[in-house]
C-alpha positions as CSV (number, residue, x, y, z in Angstrom):
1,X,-11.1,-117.9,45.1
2,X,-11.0,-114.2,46.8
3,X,-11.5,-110.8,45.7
4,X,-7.7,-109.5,46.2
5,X,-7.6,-105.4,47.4
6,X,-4.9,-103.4,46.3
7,X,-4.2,-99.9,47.0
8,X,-4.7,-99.3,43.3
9,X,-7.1,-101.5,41.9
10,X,-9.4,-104.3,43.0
11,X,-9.4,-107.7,41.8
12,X,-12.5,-109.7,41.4
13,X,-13.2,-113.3,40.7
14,X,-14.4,-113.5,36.6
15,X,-17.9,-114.5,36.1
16,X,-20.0,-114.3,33.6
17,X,-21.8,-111.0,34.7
18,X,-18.3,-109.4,34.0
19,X,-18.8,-109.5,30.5
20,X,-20.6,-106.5,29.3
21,X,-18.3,-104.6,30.8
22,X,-14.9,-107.0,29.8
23,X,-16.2,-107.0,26.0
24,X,-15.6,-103.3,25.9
25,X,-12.2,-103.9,27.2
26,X,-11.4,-106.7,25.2
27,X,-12.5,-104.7,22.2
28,X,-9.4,-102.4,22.5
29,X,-7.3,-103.1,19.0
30,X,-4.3,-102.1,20.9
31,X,-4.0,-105.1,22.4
32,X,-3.7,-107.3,19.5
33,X,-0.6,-105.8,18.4
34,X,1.2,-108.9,18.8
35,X,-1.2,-111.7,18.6
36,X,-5.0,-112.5,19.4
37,X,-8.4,-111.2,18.1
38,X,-11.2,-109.4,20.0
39,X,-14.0,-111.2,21.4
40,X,-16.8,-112.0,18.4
41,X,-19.8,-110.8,20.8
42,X,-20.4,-110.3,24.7
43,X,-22.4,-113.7,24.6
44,X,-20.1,-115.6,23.2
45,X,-17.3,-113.8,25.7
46,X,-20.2,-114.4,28.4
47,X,-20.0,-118.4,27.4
48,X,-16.2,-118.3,28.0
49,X,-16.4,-117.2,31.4
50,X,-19.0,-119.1,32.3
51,X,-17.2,-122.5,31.2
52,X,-14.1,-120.9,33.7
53,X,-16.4,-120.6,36.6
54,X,-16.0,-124.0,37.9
55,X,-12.2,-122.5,38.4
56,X,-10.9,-126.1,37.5
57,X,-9.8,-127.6,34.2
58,X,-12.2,-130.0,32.5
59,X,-10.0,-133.1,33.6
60,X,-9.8,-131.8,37.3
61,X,-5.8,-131.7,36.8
62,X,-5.4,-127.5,36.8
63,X,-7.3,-124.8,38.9
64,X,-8.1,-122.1,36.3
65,X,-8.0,-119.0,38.0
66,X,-9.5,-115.6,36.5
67,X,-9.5,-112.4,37.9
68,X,-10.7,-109.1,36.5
69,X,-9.2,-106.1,37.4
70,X,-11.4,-103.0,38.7
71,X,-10.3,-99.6,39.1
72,X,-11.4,-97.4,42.0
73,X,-14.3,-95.7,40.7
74,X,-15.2,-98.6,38.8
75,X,-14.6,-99.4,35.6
76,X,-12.8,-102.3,34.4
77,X,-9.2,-101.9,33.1
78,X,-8.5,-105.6,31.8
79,X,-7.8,-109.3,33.8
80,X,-5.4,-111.1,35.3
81,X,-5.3,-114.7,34.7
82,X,-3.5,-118.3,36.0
83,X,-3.7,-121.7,35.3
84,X,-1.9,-123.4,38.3
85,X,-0.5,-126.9,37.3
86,X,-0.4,-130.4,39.8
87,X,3.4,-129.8,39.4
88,X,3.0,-126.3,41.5
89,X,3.8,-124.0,39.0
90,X,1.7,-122.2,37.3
91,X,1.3,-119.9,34.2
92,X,0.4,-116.4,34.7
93,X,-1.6,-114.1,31.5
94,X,-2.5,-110.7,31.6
95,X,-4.6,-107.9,29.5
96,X,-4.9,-104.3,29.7
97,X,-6.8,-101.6,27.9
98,X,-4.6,-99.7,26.7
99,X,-5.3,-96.3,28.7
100,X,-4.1,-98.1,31.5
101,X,-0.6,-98.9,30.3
102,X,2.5,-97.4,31.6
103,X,0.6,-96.5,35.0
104,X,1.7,-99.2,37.1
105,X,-1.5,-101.1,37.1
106,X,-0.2,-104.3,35.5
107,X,2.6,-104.6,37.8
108,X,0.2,-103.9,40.7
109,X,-2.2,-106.2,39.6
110,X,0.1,-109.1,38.5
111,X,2.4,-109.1,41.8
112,X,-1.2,-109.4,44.0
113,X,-2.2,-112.6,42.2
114,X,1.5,-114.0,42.4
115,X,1.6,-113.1,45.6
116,X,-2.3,-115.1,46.2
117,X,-0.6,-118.1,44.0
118,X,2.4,-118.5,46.4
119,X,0.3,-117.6,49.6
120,X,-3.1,-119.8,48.9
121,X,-2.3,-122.0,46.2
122,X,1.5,-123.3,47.2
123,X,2.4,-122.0,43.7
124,X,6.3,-122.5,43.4
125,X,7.4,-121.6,40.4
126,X,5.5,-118.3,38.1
127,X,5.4,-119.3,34.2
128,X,5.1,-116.5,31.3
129,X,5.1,-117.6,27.8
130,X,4.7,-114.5,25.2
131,X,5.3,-113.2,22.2
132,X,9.2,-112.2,21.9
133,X,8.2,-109.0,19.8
134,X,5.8,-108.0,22.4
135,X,7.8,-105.7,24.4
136,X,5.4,-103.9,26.7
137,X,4.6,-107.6,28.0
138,X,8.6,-108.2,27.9
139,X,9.6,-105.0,30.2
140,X,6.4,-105.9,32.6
141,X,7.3,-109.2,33.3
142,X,11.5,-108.6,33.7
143,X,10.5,-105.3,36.3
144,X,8.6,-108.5,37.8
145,X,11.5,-110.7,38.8
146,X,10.5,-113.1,35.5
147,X,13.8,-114.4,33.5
148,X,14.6,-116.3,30.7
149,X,15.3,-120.2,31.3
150,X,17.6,-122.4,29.7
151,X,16.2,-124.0,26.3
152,X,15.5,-127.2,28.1
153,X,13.4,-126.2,30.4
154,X,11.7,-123.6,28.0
155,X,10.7,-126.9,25.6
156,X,8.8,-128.0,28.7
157,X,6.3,-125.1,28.3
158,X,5.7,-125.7,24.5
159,X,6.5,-122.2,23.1
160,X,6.0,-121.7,19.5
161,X,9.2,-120.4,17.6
162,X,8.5,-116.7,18.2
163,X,7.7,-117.3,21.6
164,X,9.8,-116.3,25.1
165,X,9.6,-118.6,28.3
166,X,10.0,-116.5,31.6
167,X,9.8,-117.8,34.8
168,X,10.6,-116.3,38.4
169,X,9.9,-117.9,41.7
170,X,6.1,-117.3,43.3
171,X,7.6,-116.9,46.7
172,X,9.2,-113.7,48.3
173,X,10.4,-113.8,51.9
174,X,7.5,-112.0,54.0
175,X,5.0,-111.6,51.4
176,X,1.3,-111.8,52.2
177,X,-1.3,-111.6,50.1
178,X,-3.3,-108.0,49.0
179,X,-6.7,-109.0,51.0
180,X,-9.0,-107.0,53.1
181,X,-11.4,-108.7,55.6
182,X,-14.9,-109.7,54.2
């Protein structure tokens, strides 16, 4: 897993050191408008990440794959986050402190790991399952490329009954990854 460079922000592979800094993040209530709770304490956040290091599922089937998302200067802003699946497609999640919404950030930040999915991973196929309610989430995803699927193929994905399934296709003609050279 790579650090991915964008002209904007920097993304960095999650590990435990990350999260001092992520708890504070995570700790914004703004993000729990539509569902989740903040992290209980940093060590209990720092035992999550740890567990993800290994970057593969427990049963070997799914590459988890967690990025956190630096600004220039610095300081965290929130993480990017995808579970590819051994079908090659592969759910995408996101969060964001809330002083960095409506900058362009998420999309900046989303579109590089898509783009790393499709390039190093041979992810097909770009799942979002969210909240229907949530709109900020909603409008991010659709300026994307993400649309709604059929109902069938939604009930693949297991949403819950106020949940949306959007998908849109990892690829784009020409695309390379956001990398600089180590």
């Amino acid at each position: 897993m790579r650090t991915l460079h964008t002209p904007s922000c920097r993304l960095e592979p999650q590990v435990a050191a990350h999260a001092p800094e992520m708890f504070e993040v995570l700790s914004d209530p703004a993000i729990y408008e539509f569902e989740g709770e903040p992290p209980p304490s940093i060590e209990r956040l720092a035992e999550g990440f740890r567990r993800k290091e290994s970057r593969v599922s427990p049963d070997g089937t799914e590459q988890w794959l967690n990025w956190v998302v630096r600004l220039p200067g610095g300081p965290l802003a929130g993480y990017v986050q995808a579970t590819v699946l051994p079908t090659g497609a592969s759910y995408i999640g996101y969060e964001f402190c809330s002083r960095c919404w409506r900058q362009g950030l998420g999309s900046v930040a989303v579109s590089a790991v898509i783009d790393e999915l499709a390039c190093t991973y041979r992810v097909h196929t770009v799942v979002a399952v969210l909240k229907t309610v949530n709109y900020r989430s909603m409008g991010l995803l659709r300026k994307l490329g993400f649309a709604p699927c059929s109902a069938q193929t939604a009930a693949e994905f297991e949403p819950e009954a106020d949940e949306s399934v959007l998908l849109r296709s990892a690829s784009r003609p020409g695309t390379q990854p956001f990398t600089t050279p180590n």
